[in-house]
Backbone and ligand atoms as CSV (ligand in chain L), in Angstrom:
chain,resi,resn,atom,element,x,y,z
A,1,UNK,N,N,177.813,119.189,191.924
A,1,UNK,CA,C,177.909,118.783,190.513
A,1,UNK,C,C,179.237,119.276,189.929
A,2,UNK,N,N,179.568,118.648,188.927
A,2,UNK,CA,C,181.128,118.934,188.675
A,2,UNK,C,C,181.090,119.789,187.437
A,3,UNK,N,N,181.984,120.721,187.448
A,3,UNK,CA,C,182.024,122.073,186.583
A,3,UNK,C,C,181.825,121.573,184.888
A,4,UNK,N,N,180.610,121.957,184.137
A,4,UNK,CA,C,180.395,121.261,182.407
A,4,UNK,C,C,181.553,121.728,181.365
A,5,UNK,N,N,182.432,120.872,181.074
A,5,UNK,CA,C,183.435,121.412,180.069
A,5,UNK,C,C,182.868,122.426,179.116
A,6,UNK,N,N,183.463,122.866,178.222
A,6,UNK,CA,C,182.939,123.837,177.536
A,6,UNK,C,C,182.092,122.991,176.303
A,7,UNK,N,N,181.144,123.271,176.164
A,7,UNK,CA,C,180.697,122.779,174.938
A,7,UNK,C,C,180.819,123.080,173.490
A,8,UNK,N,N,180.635,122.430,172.579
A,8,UNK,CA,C,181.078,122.726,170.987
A,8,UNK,C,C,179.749,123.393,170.688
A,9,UNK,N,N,180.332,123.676,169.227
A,9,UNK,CA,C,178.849,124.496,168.758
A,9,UNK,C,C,177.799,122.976,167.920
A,10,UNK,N,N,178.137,122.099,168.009
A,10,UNK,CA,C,177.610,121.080,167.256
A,10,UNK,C,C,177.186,120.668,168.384
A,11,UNK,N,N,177.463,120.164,169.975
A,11,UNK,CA,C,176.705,119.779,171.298
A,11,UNK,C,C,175.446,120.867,171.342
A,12,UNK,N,N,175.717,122.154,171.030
A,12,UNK,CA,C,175.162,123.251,171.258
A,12,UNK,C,C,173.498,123.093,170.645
A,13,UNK,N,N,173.771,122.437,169.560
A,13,UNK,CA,C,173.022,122.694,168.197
A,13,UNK,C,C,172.101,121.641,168.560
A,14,UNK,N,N,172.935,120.321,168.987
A,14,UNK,CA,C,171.988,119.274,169.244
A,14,UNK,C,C,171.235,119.104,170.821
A,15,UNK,N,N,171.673,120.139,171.524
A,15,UNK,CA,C,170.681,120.413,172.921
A,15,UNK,C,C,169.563,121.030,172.302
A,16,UNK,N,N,169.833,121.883,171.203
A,16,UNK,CA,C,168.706,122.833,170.712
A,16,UNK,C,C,167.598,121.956,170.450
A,17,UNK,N,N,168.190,121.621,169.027
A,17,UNK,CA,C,167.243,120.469,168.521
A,17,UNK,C,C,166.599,119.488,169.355
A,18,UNK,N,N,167.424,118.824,170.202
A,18,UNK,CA,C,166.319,117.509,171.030
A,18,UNK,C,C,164.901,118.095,172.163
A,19,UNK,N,N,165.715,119.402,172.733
A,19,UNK,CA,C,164.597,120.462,173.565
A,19,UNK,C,C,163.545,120.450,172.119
A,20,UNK,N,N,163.503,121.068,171.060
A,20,UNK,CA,C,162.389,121.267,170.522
A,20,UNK,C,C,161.571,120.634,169.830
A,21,UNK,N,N,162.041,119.468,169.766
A,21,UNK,CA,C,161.612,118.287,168.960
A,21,UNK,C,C,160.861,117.406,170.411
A,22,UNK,N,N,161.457,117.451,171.766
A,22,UNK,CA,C,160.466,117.243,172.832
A,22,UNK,C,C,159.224,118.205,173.140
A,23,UNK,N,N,159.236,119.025,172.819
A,23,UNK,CA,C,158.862,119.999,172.947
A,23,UNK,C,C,157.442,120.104,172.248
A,24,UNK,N,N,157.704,119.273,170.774
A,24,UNK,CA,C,156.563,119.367,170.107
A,24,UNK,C,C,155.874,117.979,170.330
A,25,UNK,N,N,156.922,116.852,170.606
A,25,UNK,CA,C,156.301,115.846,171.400
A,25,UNK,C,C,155.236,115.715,172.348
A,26,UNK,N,N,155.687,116.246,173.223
A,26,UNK,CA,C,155.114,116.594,174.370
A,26,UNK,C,C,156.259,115.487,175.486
A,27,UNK,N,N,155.988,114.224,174.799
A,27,UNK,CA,C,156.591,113.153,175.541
A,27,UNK,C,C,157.070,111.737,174.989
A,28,UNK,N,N,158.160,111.497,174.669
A,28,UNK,CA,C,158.628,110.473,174.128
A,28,UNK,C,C,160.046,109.941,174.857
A,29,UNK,N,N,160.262,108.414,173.909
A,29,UNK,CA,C,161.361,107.644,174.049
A,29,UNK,C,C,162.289,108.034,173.037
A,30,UNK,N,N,163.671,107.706,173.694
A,30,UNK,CA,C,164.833,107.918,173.274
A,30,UNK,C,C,164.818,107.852,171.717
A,31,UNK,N,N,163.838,106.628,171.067
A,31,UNK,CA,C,163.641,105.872,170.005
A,31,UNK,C,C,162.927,106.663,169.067
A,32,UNK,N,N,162.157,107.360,169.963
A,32,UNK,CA,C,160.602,108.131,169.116
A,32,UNK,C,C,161.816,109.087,168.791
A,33,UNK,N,N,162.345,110.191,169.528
A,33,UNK,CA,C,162.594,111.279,169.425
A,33,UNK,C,C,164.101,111.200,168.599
A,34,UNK,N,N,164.597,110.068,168.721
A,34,UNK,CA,C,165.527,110.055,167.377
A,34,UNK,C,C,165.019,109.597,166.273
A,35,UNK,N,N,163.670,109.344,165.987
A,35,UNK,CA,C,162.762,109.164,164.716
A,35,UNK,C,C,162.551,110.348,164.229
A,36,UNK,N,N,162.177,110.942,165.379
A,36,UNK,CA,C,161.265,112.673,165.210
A,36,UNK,C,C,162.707,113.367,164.540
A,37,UNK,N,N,163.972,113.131,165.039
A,37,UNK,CA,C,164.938,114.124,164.448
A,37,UNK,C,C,165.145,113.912,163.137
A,38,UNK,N,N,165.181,112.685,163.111
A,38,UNK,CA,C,165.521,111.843,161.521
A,38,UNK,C,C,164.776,112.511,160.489
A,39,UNK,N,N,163.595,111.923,160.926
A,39,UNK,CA,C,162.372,112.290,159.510
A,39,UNK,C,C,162.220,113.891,159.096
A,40,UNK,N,N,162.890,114.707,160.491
A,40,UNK,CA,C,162.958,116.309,160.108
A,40,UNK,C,C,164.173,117.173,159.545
A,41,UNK,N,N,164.985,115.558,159.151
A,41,UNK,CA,C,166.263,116.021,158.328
A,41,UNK,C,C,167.755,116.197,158.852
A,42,UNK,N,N,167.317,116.066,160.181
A,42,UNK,CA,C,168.248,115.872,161.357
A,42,UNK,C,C,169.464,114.330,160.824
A,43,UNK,N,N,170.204,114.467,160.516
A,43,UNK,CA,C,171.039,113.109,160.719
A,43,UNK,C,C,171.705,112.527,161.682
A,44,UNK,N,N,171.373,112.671,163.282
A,44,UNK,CA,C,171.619,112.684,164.215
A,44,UNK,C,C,171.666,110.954,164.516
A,45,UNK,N,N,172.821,110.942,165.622
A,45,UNK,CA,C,172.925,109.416,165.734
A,45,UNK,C,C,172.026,109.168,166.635
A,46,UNK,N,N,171.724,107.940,167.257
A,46,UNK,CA,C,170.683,107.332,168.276
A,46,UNK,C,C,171.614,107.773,169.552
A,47,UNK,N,N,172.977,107.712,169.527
A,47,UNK,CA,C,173.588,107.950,170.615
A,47,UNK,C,C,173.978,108.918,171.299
A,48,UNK,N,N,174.004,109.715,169.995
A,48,UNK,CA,C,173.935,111.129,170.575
A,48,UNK,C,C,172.666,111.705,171.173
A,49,UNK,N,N,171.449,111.353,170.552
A,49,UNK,CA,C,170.550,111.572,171.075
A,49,UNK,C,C,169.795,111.428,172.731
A,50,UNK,N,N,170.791,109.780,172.971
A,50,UNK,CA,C,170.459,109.314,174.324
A,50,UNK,C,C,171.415,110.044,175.402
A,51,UNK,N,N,172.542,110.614,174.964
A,51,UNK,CA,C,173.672,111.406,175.514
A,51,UNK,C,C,173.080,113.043,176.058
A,52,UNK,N,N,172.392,113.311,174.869
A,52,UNK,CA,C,172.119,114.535,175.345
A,52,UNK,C,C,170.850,114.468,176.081
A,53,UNK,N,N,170.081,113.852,176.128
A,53,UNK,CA,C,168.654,113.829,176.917
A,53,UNK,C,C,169.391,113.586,178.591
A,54,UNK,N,N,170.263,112.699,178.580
A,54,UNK,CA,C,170.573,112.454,179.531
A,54,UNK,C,C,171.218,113.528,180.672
A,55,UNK,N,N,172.217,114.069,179.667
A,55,UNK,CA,C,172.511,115.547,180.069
A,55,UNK,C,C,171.654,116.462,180.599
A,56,UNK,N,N,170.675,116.414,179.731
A,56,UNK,CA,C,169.254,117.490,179.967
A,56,UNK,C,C,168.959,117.206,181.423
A,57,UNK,N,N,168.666,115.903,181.327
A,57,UNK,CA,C,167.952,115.444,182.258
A,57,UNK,C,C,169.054,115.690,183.898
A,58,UNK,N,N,169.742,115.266,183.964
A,58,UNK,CA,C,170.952,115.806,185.096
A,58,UNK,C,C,170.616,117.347,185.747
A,59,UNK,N,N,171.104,118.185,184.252
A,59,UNK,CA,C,171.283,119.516,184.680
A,59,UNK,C,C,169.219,119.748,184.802
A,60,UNK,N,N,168.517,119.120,184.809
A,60,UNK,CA,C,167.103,119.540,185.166
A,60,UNK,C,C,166.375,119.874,184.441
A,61,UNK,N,N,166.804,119.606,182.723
A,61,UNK,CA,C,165.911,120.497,181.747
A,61,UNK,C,C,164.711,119.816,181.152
A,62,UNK,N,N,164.904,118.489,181.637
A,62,UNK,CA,C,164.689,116.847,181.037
A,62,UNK,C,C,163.890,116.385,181.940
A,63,UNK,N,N,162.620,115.896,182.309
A,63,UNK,CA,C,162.390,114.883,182.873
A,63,UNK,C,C,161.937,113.651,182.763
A,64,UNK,N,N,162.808,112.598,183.874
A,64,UNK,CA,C,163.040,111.372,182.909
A,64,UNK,C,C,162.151,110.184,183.653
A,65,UNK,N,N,161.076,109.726,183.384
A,65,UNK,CA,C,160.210,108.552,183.801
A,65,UNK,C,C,160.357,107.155,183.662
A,66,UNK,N,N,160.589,106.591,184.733
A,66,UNK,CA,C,160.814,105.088,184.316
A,66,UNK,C,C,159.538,104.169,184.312
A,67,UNK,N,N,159.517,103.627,182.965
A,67,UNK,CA,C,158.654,102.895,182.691
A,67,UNK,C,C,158.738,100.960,183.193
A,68,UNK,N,N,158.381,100.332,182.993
A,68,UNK,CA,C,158.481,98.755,182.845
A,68,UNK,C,C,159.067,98.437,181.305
A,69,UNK,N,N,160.345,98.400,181.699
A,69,UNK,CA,C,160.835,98.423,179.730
A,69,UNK,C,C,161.976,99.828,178.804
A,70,UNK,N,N,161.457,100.794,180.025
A,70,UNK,CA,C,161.598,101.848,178.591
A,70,UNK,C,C,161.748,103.087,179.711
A,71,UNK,N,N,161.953,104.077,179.456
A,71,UNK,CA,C,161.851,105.026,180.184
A,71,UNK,C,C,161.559,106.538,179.322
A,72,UNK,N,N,160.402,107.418,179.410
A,72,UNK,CA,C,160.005,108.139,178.641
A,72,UNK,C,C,160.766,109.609,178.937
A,73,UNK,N,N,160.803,110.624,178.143
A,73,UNK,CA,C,161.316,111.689,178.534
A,73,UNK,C,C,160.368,112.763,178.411
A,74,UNK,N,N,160.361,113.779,179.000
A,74,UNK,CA,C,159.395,114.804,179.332
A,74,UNK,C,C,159.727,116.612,179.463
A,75,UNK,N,N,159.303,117.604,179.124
A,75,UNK,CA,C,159.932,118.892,179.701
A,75,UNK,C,C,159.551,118.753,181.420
A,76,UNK,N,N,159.837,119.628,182.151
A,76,UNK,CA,C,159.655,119.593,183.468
A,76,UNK,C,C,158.328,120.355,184.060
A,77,UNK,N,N,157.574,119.784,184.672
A,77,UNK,CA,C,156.115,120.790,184.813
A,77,UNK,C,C,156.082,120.184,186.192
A,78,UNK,N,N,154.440,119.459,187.153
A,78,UNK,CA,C,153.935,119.606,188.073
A,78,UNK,C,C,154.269,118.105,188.065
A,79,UNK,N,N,153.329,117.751,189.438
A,79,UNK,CA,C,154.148,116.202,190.060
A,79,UNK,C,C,153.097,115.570,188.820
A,80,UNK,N,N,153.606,114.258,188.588
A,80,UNK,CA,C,153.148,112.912,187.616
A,80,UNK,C,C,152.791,112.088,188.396
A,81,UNK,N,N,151.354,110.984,187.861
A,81,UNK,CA,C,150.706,110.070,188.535
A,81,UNK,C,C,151.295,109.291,187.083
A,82,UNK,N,N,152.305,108.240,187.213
A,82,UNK,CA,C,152.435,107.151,186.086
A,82,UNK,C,C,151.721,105.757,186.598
A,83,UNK,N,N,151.057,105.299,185.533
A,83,UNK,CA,C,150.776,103.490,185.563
A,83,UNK,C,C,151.737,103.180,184.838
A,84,UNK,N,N,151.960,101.824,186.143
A,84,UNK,CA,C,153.054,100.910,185.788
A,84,UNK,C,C,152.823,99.764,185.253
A,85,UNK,N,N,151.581,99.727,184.720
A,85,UNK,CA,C,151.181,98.563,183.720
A,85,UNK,C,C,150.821,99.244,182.378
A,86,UNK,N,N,149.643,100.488,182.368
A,86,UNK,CA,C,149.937,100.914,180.303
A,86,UNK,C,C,150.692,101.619,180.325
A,87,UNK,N,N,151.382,102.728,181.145
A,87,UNK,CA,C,152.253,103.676,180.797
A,87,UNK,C,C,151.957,104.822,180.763
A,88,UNK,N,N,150.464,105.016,181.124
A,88,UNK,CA,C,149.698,106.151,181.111
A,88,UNK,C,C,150.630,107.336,181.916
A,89,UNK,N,N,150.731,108.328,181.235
A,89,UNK,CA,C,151.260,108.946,182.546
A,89,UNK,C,C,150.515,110.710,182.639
A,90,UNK,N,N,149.871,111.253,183.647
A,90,UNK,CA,C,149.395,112.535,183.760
A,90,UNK,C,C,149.689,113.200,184.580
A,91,UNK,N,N,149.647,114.307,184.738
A,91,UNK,CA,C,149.590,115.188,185.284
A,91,UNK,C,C,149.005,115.535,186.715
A,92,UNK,N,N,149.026,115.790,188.004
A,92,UNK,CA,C,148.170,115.778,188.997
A,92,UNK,C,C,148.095,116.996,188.825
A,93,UNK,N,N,146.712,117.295,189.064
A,93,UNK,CA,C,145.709,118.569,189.192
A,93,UNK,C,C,146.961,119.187,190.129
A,94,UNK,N,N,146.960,121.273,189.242
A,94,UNK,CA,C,147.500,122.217,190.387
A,94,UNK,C,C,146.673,122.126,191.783
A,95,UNK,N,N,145.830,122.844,191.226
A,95,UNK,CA,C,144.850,123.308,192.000
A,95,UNK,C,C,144.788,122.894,193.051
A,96,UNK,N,N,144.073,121.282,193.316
A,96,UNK,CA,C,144.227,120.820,194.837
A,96,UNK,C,C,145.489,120.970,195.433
A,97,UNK,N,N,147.055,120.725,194.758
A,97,UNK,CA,C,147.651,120.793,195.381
A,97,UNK,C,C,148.096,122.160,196.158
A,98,UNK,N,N,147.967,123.112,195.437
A,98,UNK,CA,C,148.264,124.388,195.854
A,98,UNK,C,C,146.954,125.006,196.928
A,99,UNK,N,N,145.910,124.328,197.128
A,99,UNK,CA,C,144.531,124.612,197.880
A,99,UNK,C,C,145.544,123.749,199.328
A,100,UNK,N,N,145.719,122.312,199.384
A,100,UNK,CA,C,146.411,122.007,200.792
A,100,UNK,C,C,147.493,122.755,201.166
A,101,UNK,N,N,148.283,123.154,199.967
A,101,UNK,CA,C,149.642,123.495,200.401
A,101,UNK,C,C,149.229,125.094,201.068
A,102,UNK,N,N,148.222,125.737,200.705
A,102,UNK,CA,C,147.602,127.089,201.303
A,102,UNK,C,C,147.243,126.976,202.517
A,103,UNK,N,N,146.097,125.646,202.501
A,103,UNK,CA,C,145.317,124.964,204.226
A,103,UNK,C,C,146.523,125.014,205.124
A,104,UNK,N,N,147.412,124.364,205.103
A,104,UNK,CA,C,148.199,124.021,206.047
A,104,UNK,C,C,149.676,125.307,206.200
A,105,UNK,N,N,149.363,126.126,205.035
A,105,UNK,CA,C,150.838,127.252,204.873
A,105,UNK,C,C,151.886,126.830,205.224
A,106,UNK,N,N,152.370,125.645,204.284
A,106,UNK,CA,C,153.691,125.578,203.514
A,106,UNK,C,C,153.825,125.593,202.210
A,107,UNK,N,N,155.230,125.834,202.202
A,107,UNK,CA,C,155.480,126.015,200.740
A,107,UNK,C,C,156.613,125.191,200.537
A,108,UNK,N,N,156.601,123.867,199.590
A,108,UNK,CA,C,157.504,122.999,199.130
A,108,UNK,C,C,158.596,123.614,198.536
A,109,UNK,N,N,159.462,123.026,199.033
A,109,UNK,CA,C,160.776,123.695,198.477
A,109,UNK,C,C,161.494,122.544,197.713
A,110,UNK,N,N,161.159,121.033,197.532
A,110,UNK,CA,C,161.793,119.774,196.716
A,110,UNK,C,C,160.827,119.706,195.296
A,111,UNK,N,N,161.477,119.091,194.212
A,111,UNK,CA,C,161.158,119.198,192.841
A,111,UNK,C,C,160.086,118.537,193.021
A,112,UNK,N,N,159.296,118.492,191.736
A,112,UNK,CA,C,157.701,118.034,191.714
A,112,UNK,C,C,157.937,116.516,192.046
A,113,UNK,N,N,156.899,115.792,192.315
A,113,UNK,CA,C,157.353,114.704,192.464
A,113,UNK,C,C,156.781,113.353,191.273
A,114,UNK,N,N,156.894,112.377,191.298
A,114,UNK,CA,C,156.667,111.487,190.245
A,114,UNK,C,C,156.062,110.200,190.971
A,115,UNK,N,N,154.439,109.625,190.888
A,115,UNK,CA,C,153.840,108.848,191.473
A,115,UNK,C,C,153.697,107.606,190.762
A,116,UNK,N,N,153.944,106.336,191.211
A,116,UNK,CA,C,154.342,105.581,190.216
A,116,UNK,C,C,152.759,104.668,191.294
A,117,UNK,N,N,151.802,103.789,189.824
A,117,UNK,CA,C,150.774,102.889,190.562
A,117,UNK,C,C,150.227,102.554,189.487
A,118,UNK,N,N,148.951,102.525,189.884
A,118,UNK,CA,C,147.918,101.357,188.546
A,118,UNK,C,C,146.919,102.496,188.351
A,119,UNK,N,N,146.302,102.629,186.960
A,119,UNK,CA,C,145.378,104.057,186.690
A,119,UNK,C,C,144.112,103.140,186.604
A,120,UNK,N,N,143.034,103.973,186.783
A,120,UNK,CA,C,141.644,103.073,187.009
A,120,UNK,C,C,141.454,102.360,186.209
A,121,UNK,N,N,141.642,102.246,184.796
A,121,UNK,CA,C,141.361,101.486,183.366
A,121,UNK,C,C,142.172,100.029,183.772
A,122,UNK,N,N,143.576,100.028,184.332
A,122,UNK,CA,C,144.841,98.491,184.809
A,122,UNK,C,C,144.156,98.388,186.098
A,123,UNK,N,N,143.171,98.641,186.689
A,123,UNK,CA,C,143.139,98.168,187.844
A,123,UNK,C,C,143.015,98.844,189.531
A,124,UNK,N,N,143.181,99.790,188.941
A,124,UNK,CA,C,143.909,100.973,190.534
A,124,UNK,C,C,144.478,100.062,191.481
L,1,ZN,ZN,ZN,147.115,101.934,183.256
């Protein structure tokens, strides 16, 4: 990865802000979360907003789901089961995974992963 110029205190301010405004999200679009800044007094552009998520998302702080249409943004936690017809997207249980990953004694060393299919309600 190539060395991050130095950043301003106004880049600074607006990494802050978009982390915590996802944060209280839980999970949104580029669209939502430059709504969410707006309405909290934030005068932040749409572009800056998509600039810095994107950033986030690079350096790993961000995780970024592609939808049919849209692509949602997320903090970073355990692997994701997304439907690719409502958009549903959850969480896969620790537990089992860390119960096989014990059975068999390994330990994953690649980022969580992201399962893209149909959730029982679209169809499985
Ligand atoms: Zn679905």
């Amino acid at each position: 990865m190539a060395a991050a110029l130095p950043r301003t205190r106004a880049q600074r301010r607006h990494t802050e802000c978009v982390l915590r405004a996802l944060e209280t999200a839980g999970r949104a679009t580029v669209q939502e979360l430059h709504r969410r800044l707006r309405d909290s007094g934030d005068p932040v552009g749409l572009s800056t907003v998509y600039r810095e998520l994107h950033r986030l998302v690079d350096v790993g702080c961000v995780r970024e789901v592609v939808l049919p249409g849209e692509a949602v943004y997320l903090l970073p936690g355990g692997d994701l089961l997304v439907c690719d017809v409502c958009g549903r997207i959850e969480e896969a249980p620790r537990r089992r995974r860390t119960t096989a990953r014990e059975e068999i004694e390994f330990f994953a060393r690649t980022d969580p992963i992201t399962l893209h299919g149909r959730c029982v309600r679209c169809g499985g």
